[in-house]
LUMVO-643190 format. One record per residue (C-alpha): residue number from 1; residue in three letters; x, y, z. Coordinates in nm, 2 decimals. Layout:
LUMVO-643190
rec num NUM, residuo ALA, xx X, yy Y, zz Z $
...
***
This chain:
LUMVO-643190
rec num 1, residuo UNK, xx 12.29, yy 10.67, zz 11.51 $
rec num 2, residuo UNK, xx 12.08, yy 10.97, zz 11.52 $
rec num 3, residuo UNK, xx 11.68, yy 10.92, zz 11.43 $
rec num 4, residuo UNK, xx 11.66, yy 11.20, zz 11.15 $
rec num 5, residuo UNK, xx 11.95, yy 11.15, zz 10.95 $
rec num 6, residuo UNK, xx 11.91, yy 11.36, zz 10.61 $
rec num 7, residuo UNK, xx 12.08, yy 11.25, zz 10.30 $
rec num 8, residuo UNK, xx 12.04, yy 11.48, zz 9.97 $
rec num 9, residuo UNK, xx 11.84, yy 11.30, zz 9.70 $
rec num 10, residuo UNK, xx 12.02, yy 11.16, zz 9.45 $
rec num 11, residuo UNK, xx 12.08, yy 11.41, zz 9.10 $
rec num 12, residuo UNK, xx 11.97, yy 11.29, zz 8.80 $
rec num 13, residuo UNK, xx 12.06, yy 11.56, zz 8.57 $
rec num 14, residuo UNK, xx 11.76, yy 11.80, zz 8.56 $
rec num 15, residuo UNK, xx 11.50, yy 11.45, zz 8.66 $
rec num 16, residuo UNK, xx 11.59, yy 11.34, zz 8.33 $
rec num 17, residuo UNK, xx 11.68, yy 10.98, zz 8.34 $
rec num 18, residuo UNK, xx 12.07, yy 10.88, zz 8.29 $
rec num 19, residuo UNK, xx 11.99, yy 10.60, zz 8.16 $
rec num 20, residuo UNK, xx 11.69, yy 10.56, zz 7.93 $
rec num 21, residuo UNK, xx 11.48, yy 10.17, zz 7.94 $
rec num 22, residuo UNK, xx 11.48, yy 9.98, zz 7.64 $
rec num 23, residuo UNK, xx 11.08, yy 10.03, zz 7.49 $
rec num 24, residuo UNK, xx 10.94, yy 9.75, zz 7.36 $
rec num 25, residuo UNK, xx 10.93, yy 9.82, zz 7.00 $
rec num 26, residuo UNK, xx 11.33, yy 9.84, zz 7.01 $
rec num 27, residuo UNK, xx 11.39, yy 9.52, zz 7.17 $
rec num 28, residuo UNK, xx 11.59, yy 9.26, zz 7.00 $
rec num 29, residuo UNK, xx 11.58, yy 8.92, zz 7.00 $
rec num 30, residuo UNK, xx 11.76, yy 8.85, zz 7.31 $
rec num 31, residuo UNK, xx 11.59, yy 9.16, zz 7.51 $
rec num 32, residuo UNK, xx 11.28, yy 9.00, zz 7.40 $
rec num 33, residuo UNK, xx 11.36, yy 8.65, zz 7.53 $
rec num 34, residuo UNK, xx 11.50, yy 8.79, zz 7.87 $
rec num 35, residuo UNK, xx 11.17, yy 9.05, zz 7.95 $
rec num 36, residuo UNK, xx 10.92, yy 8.79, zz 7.82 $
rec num 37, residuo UNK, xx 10.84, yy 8.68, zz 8.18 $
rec num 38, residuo UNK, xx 10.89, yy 9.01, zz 8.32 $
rec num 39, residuo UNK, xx 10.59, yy 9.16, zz 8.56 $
rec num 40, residuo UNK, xx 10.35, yy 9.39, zz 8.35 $
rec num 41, residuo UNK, xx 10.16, yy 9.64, zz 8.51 $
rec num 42, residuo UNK, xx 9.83, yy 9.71, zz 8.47 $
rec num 43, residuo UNK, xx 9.85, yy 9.86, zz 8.12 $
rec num 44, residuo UNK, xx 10.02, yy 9.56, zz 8.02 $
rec num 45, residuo UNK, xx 10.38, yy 9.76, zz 8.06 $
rec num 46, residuo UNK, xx 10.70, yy 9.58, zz 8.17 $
rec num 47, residuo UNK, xx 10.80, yy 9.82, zz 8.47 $
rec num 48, residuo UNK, xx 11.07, yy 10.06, zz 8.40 $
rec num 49, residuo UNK, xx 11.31, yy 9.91, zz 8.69 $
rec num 50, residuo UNK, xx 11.33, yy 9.58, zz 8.38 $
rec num 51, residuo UNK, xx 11.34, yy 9.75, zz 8.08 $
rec num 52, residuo UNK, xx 11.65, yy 9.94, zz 8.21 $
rec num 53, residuo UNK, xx 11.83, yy 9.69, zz 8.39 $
rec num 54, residuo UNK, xx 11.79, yy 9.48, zz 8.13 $
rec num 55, residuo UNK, xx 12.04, yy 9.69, zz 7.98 $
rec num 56, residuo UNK, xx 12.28, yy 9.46, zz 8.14 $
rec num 57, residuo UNK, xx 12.14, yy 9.16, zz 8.02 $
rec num 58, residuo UNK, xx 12.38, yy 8.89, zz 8.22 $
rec num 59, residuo UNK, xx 12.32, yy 9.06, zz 8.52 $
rec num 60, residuo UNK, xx 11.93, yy 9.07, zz 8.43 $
rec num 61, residuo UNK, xx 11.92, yy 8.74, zz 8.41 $
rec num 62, residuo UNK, xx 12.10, yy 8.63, zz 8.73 $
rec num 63, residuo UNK, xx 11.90, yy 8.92, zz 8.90 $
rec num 64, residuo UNK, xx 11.56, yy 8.81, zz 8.83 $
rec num 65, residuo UNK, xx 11.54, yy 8.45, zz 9.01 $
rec num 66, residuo UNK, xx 11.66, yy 8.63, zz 9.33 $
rec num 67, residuo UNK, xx 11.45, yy 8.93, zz 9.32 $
rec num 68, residuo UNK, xx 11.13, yy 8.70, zz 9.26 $
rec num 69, residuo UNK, xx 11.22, yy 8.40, zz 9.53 $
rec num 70, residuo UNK, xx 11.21, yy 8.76, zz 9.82 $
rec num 71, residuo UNK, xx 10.89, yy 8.90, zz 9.65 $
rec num 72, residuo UNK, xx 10.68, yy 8.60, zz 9.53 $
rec num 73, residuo UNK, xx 10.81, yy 8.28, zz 9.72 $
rec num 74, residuo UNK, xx 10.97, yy 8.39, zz 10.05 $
rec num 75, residuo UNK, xx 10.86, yy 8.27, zz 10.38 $
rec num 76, residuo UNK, xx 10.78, yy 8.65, zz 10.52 $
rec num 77, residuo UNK, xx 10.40, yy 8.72, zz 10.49 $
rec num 78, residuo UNK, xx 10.34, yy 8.97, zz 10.24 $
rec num 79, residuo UNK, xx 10.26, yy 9.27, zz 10.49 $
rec num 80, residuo UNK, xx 10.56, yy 9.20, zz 10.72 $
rec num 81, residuo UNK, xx 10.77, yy 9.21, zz 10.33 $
rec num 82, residuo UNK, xx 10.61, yy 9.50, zz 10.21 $
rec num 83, residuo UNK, xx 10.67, yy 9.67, zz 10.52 $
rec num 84, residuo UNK, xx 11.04, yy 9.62, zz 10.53 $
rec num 85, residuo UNK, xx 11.06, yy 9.74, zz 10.15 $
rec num 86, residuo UNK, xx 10.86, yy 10.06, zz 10.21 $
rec num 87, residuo UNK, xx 11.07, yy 10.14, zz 10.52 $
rec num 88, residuo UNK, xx 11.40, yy 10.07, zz 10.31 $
rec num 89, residuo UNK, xx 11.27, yy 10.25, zz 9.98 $
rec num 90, residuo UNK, xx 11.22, yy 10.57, zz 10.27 $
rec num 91, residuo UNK, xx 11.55, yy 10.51, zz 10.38 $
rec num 92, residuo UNK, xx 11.71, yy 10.53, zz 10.08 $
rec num 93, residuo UNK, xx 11.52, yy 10.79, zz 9.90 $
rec num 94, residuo UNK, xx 11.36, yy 10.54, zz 9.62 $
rec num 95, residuo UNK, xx 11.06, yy 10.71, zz 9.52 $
rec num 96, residuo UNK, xx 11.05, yy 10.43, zz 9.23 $
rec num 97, residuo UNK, xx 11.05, yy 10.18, zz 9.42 $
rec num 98, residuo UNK, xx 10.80, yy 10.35, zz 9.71 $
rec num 99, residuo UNK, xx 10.57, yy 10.43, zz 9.41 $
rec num 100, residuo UNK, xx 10.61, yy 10.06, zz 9.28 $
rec num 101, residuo UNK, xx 10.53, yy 9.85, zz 9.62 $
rec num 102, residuo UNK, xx 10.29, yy 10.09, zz 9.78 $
rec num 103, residuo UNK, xx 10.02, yy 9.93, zz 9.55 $
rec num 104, residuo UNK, xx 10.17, yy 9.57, zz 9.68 $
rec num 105, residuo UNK, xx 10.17, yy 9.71, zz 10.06 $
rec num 106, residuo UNK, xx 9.79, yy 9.78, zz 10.03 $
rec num 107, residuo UNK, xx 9.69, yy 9.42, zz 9.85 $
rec num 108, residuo UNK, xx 9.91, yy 9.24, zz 10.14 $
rec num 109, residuo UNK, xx 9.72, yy 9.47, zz 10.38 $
rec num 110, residuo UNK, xx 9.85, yy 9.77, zz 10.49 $
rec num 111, residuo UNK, xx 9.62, yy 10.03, zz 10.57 $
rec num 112, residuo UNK, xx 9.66, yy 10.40, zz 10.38 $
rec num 113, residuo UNK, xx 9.72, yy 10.53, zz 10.72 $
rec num 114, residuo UNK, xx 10.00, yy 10.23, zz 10.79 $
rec num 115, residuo UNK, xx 10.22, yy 10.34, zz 10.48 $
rec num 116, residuo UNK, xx 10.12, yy 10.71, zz 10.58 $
rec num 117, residuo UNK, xx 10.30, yy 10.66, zz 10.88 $
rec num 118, residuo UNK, xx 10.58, yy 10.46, zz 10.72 $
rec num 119, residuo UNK, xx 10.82, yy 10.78, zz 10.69 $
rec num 120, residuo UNK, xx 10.77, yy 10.86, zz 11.06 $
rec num 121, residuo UNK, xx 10.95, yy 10.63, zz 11.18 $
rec num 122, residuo UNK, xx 10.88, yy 10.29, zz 11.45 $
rec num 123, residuo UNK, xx 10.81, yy 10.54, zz 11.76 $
rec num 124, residuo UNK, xx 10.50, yy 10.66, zz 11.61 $
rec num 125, residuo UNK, xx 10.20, yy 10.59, zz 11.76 $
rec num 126, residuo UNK, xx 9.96, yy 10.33, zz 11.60 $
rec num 127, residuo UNK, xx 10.21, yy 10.06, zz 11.53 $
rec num 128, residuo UNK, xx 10.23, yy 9.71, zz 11.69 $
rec num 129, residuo UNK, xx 10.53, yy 9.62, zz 11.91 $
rec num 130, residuo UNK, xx 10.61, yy 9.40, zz 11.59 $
rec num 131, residuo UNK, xx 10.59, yy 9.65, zz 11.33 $
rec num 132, residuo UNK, xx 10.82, yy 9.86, zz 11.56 $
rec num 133, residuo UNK, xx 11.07, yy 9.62, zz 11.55 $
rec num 134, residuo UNK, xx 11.04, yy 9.53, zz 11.18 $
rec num 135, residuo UNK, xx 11.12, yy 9.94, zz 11.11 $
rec num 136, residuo UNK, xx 11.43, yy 9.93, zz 11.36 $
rec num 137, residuo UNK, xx 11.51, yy 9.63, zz 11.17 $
rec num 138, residuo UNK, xx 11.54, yy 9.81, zz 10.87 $
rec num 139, residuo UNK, xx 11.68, yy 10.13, zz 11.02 $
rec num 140, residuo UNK, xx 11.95, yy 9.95, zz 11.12 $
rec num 141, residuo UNK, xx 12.06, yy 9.72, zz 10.90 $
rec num 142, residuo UNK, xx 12.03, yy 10.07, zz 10.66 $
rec num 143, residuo UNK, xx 12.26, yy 10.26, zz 10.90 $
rec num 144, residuo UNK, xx 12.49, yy 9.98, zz 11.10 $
rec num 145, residuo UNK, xx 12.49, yy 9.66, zz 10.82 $
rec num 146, residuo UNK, xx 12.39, yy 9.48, zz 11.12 $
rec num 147, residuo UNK, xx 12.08, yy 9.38, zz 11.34 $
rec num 148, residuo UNK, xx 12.14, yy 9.52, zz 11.75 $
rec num 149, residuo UNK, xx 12.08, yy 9.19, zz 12.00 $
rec num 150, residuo UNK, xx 11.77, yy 9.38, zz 12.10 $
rec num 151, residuo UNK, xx 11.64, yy 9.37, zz 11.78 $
rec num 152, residuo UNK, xx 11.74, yy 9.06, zz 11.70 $
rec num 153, residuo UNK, xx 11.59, yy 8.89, zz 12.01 $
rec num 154, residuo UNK, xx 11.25, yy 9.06, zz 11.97 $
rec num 155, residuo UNK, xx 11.26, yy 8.98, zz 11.59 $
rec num 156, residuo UNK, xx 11.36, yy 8.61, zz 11.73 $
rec num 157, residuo UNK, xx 11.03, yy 8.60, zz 11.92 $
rec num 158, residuo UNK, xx 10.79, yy 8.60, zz 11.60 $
rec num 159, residuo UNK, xx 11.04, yy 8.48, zz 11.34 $
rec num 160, residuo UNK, xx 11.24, yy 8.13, zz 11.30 $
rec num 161, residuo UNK, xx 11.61, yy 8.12, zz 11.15 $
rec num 162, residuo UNK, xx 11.53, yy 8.07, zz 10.80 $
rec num 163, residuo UNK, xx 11.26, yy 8.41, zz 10.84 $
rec num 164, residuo UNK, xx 11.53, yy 8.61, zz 11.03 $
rec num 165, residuo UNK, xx 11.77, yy 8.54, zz 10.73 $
rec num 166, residuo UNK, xx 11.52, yy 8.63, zz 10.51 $
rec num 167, residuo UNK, xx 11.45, yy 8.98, zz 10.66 $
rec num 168, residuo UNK, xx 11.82, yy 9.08, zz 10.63 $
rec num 169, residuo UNK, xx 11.84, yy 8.95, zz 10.24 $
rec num 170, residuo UNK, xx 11.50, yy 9.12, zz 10.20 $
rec num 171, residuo UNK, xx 11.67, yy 9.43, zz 10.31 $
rec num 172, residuo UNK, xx 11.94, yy 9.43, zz 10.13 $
rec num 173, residuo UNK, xx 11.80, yy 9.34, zz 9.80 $
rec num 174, residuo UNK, xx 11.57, yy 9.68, zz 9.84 $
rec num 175, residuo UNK, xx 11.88, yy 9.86, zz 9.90 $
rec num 176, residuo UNK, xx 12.06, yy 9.72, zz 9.62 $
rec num 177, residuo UNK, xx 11.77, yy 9.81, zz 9.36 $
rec num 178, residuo UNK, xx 11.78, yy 10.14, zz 9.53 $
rec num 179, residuo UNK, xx 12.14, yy 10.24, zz 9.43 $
rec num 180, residuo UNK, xx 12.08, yy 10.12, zz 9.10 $
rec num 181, residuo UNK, xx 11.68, yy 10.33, zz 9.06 $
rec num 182, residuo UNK, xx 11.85, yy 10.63, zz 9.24 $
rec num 183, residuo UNK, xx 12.18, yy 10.63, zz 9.01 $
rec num 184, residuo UNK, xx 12.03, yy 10.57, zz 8.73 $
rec num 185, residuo UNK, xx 11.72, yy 10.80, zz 8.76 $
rec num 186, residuo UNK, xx 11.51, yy 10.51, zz 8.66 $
rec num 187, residuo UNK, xx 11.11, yy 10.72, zz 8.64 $
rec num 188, residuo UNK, xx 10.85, yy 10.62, zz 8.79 $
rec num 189, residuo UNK, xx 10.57, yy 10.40, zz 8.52 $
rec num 190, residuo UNK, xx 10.27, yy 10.56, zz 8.46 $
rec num 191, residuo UNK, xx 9.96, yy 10.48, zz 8.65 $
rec num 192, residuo UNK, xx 10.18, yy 10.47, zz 8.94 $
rec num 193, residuo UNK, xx 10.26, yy 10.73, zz 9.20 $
rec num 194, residuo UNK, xx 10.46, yy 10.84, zz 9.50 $
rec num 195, residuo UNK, xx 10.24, yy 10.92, zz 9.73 $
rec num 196, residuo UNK, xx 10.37, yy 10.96, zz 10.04 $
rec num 197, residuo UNK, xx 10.68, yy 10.92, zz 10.00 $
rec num 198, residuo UNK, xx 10.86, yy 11.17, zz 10.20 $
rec num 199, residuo UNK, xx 11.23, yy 11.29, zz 9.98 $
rec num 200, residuo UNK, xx 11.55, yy 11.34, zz 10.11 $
rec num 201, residuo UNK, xx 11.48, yy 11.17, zz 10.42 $
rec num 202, residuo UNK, xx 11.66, yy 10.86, zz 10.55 $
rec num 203, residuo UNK, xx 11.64, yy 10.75, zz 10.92 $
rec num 204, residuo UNK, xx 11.86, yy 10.53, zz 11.09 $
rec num 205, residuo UNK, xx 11.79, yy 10.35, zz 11.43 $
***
């Protein structure tokens, strides 16, 4: 596939959310019970990616185990993780879900000119020959649902089965919240920002 694909951004109505979260002094008892463990921000918010999909709260529930074994417990180290999320949030034009993990990116040691260069694309100069093939990665399981044999042999080099599983899950989960952020017009929480984060653009390997 080409390298600069460009996809329009997804409408939400004017930028107005189509689907509003749930704040916290409407929750009832069950809302309460499912976003009681829920991540809270620095002002001591529940994110807005929760409160909405919580919304659905059977879904939520089976959701959150998932989502939290890939971000918290997974076998990727958290720079080689946030990597993969920041190239897929590009990808799909999340600029929730760039604004969210760009914060996690830095903490797991990305540098500002790293996730600068995120957008750009894994023939920029500046990466390693890893981090190249961690973006192709993602550009391709974005744009083909499937690693090449040449990624998958460099990636084979670095990683063991269970990691190389991993990445594509990893992947795929980013892209799954992505629909959902980018259908719903989920907004961005305050204190965070998209910085960066280059819309409209998707790039596939």
């Amino acid at each position: 596939m080409p390298e600069n694909v460009q996809v329009p951004h997804s409408d939400t109505s004017g930028g107005r959310p189509r689907l509003q979260p749930l704040f916290e002094d409407d929750w009832d008892a069950r809302t309460g019970e499912l976003l009681a463990d829920a991540p809270r921000d620095p002002r001591g918010r529940v994110g807005n990616v929760f409160t909405t999909l919580a919304r659905h709260p059977e879904l939520y529930e089976a959701f959150m185990p998932f989502g939290l074994q890939l971000l918290r417990k997974g076998r990727l180290p958290g720079r080689i993780r946030e990597l993969l999320i920041l190239r897929t949030s590009h990808n799909t034009g999340a600029s929730y879900e760039w604004g969210r993990h760009v914060p996690l990116a830095k903490a797991a040691g990305l540098t500002d000119t790293d996730i600068a260069r995120v957008p750009q694309g894994p023939d920029t100069p500046g990466w390693t020959d890893l981090d190249r093939q961690l973006i192709r990665a993602a550009d391709e399981l974005h744009g083909d649902a499937r690693l090449s044999d040449t990624t998958w042999e460099a990636l084979a080099g670095h990683f063991d089965e269970a990691e190389l599983i991993e990445i594509t899950m990893l992947v795929g989960q980013y892209h799954m919240v992505a629909f959902f952020l980018n259908s719903a017009g989920v907004e961005l929480d305050p204190g965070f920002d998209a910085t960066g984060f280059a819309e409209g653009a998707a790039h596939a390997g």
